[in-house]
N, C-alpha and C positions, 0 to 999 in steps of 0.2 A: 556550532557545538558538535563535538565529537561523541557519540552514545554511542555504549555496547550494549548489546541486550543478549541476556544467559538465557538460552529455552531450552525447557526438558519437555515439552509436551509437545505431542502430534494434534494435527490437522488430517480430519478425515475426509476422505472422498466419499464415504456412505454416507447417504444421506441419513440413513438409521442414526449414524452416532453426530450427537453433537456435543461429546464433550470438546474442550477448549473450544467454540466457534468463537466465544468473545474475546479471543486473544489477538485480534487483526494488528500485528502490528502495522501492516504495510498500510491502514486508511488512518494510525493513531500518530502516526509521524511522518513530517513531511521529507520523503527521503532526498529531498535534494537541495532543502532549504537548512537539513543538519547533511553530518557524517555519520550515516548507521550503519555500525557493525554487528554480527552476531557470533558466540559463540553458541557451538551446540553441542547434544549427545544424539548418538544415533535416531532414537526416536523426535526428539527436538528438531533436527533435521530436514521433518516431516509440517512443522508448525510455522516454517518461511515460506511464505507465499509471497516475500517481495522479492518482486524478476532481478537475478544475480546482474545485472549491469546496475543495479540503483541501489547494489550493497558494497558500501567503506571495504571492508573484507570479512571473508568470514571463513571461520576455522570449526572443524568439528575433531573432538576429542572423544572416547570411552563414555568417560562419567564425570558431568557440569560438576559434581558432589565430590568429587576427590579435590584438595587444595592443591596440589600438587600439578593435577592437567588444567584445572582454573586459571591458575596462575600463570603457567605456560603459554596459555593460549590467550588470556588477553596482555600477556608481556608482546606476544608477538603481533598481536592485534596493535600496539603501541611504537612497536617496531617501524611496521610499512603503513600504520596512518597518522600515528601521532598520537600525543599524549592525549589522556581521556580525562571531558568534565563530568560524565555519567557512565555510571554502572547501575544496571536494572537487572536484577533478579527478582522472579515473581511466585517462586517457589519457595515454600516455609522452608523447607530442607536444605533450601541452599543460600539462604539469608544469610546464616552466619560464615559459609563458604567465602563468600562474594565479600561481606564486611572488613575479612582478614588479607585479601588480594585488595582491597581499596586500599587498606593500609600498608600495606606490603610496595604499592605503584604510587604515592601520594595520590589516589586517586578522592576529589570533593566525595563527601557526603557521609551517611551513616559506618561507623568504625565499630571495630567490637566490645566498646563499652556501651556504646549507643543500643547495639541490635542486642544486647542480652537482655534491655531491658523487657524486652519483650519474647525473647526464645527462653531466657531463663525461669521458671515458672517459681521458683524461690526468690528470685530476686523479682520481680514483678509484684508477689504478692505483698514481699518485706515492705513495698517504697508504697502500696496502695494504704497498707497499713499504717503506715507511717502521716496519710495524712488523713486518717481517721474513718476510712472504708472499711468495713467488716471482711474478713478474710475468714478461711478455715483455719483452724493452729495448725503447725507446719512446724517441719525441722527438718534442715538439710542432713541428709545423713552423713555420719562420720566415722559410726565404725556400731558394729552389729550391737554392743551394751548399749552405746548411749543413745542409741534410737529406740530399745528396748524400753530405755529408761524415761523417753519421753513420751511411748505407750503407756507405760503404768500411769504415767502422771493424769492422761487425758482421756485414757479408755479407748474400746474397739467398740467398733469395727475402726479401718483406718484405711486408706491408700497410699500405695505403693506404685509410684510411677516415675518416669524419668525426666530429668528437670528442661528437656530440650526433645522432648516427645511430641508427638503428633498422634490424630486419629488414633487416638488408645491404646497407642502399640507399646507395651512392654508393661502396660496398667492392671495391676492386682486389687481386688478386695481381699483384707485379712480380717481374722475374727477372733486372735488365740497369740497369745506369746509366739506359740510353738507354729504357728503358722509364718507368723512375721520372722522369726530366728530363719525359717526355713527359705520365705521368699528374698530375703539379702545374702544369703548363703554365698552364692555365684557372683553377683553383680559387682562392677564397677562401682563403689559407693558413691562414690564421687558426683557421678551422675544422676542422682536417685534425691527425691526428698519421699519426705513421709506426710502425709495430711490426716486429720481426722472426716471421719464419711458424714455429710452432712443429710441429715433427710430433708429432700426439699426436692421441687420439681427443678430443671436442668431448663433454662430459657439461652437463644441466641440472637447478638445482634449484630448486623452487616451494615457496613457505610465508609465513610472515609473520612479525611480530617484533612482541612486547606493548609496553607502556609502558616495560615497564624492560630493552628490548631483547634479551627473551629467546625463543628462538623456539620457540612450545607444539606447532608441526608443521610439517615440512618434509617433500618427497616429491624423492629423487633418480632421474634418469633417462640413460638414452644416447641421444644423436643417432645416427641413420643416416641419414646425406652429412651436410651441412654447412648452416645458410640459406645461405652464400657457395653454395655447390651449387646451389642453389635458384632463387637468383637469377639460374643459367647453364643453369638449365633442367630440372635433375635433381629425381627426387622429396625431399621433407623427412619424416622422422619421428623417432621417439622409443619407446621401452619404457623401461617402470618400472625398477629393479633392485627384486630381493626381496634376500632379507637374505643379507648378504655382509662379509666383514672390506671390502675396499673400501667398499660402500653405508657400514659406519660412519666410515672415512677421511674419506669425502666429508663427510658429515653434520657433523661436527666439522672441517674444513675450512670447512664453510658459517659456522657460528657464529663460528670465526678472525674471516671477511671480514667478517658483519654488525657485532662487534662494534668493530673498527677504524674500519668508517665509518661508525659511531653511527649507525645504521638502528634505530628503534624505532618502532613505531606504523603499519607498513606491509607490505604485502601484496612479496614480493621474487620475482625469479627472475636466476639466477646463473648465471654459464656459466662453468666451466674448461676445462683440457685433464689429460687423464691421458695420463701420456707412456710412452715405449716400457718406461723403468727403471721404471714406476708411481709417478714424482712426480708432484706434481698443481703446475697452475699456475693463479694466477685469471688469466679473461679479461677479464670486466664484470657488472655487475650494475644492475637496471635494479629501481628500488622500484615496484613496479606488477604485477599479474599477469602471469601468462605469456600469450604469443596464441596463435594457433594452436587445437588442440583441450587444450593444455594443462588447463585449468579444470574441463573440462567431462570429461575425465581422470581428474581426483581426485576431482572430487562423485563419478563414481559410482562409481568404485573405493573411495575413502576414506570418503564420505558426509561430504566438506569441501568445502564451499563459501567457496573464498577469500574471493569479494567481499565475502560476509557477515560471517567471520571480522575483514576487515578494517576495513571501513565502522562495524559496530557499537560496535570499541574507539575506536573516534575517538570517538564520544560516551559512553563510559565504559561500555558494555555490554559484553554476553560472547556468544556463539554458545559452545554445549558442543561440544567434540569429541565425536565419538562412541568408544566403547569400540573397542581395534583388534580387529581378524576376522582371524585368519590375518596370511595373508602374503600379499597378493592382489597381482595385474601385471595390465598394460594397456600398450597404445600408441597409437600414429594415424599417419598417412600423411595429405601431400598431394601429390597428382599437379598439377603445373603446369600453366598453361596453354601450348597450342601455341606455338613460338617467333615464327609471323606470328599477327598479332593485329590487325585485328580477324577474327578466324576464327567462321565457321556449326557448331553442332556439328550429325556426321550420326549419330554413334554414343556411346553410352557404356554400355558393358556392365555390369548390376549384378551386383557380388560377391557378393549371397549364395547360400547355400549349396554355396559353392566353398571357402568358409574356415571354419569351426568359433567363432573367437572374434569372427567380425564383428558390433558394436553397433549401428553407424550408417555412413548413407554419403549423403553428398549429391552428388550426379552432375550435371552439365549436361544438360538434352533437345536430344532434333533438333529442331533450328530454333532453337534458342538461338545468339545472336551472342556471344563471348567476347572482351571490349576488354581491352585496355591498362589496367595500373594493379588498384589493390586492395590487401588485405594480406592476411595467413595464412587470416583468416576469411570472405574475400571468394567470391564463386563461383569455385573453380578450376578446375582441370580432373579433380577429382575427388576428395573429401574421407572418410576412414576411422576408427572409431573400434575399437578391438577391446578385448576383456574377456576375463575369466573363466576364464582355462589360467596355464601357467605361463609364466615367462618366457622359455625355449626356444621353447618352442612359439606361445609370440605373436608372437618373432623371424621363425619359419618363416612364419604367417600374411600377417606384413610384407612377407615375399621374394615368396610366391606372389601378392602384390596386385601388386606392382613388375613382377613377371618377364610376369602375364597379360591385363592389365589392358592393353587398349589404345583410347585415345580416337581416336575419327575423326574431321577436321576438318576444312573446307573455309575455304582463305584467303578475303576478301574482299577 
């Protein structure tokens, strides 16, 4: 079998950071028993660690995310090794990149009718709805009246977000006509649906789904604030739930949604709301690992490693689940960066031994400059993993990271 694999993320040599560690491709494929090629982007570059003699070939471009050097570069990858039975992209952002160069190369597998159904967040919700899921009301936008006109119908508040968005970027709350008039003003319509704002707590769930879309582990969890929170400055976390009539609600909830939008053969993470009566409603669902410390969450709580679980069934192997231990919780915390940016840091106080469950913590140093831009995994303004108590009690750890924790920060 001929695989390419699209990587945009680095491998770090500090030991401090362990964002992507579980993306080993060189122990998830046997490189000599297929042809594995990579392309990459600069940074991606950094996330091969299989020694260049036991790589098909490998081409690095600018930006995995433009279709343009995509497709160039695994044209050329098809070139000097051959036609391709796999394309692995494992980044949201470049799902639908990859989808349209499959199609583009006859290359097997997900095309972009397939991948919208889950980058599209309008069309995701239309086909949940469609077999009897609860959704938010929603309306693709079409032009500034008649999105108006499906505000008046349903009331505000409302969101405002883009239909192939990620991590909260480009997501408004509105509260007013004249607000909503004002946040479609500039946009792309095209790209944008409208939703109505549901009051309800924001829950997530991580796992993946076999060939015959069945899903061999999932791990449900609660948000505390919101990424919209996030985005406005406030800290972002998560705890596990241990076992609970809910946790199974949810759990069978999740299977509802995977199996409506034919999800099979993919790594997922789910968002709903459980609302005040304790319905649950789907929000979106993105086929891709969770970000965040999610992943790195469940290795060691679960001793499940998504990536691996996922990457291996694409080539018809198996990662064993491990036998389950108890009832184990966890969570994480990220502290934002300061609201002016690009900010000096002058302080950043380490958590341990103030909290009991703290695993991991990556902090900024003095003298560190903190820019604009990044994602969940990015340096923030201060990153938390906690283990090992139970779920109360890791709640409590959460609050005393939130309530004590305070970064110092010098504008530039």
């Amino acid at each position: 079998m001929h695989i390419v694999i699209v990587n945009r993320w680095p491998r770090f040599k500090d030991s401090q950071r362990w964002d992507n560690e579980l993306t080993r491709y060189e122990e998830f494929f046997d490189h000599h028993a297929h042809r594995i090629s990579y392309v990459v982007d600069g940074p991606g570059s950094l996330g091969v660690l299989t020694p260049r003699a036991h790589i098909a070939h490998l081409v690095q471009v600018e930006d995995v995310n433009q279709y343009s050097q995509l497709l160039a570069a695994v044209s050329e990858v098809v070139e000097r090794v051959g036609p391709v039975d796999l394309l692995i992209a494992l980044s949201e952002f470049t799902l639908e990149i990859a989808a349209k160069v499959r199609k583009a190369l006859n290359i097997p597998g997900q095309g972009p009718e397939q991948v919208a159904v889950y980058r599209d967040k309008a069309r995701m919700k239309q086909i949940v709805r469609q077999c009897g899921i609860p959704v938010p009301a929603f309306i693709r936008c079409e032009s500034i009246e008649h999105t108006l006109a499906f505000a008046e119908q349903v009331g505000y508040p409302l969101i405002v977000k883009p239909v192939d968005g990620a991590a909260s970027m480009g997501v408004a709350r509105v509260d007013s006509a004249e607000q909503l008039r004002a946040a479609l003003q500039d946009l792309d319509l095209q790209r944008y649906e409208v939703e109505t704002f549901i009051n309800g707590q924001v829950y997530h769930v991580d796992g993946y789904t076999d060939a015959a879309g069945q899903i061999p582990f999932q791990a449900v969890s609660r948000y505390l604030n919101s990424c919209l929170d996030f985005a406005h400055g406030h800290p972002l976390g998560s705890v596990l739930l241990q076992r609970s009539p809910l946790r199974t609600r949810i759990e069978t909830f999740s299977r509802q949604c995977s199996q409506a939008l034919g999800l099979y053969d993919t790594a997922f993470h789910l968002e709903l709301f459980v609302c005040p009566d304790e319905s649950l409603v789907f929000l979106e669902v993105g086929a891709r690992v969770g970000g965040s410390e999610v992943p790195h969450l469940i290795n060691k709580v679960f001793g499940v490693n998504l990536y691996e679980h996922w990457l291996k069934h694409l080539v018809g192997g198996a990662a064993e689940l491990p036998a389950p231990q108890g009832d184990p919780c966890g969570g994480w915390l990220i502290i934002p960066k300061p609201q002016r940016v690009p900010s000096k840091v002058l302080k950043a106080p380490s958590q341990r031994g103030q909290v009991a469950s703290l695993w991991r913590e990556l902090l900024p140093q003095p003298g560190q400059i903190l820019d604009a831009g990044g994602g969940y995994d990015s340096l923030q303004g201060g990153r938390f993993i906690f283990t090992g108590l139970s779920q109360p009690e890791i709640e409590r750890d959460i609050q005393h990271v939130i309530d004590h924790y305070r970064l110092e920060a010098q504008p530039i």
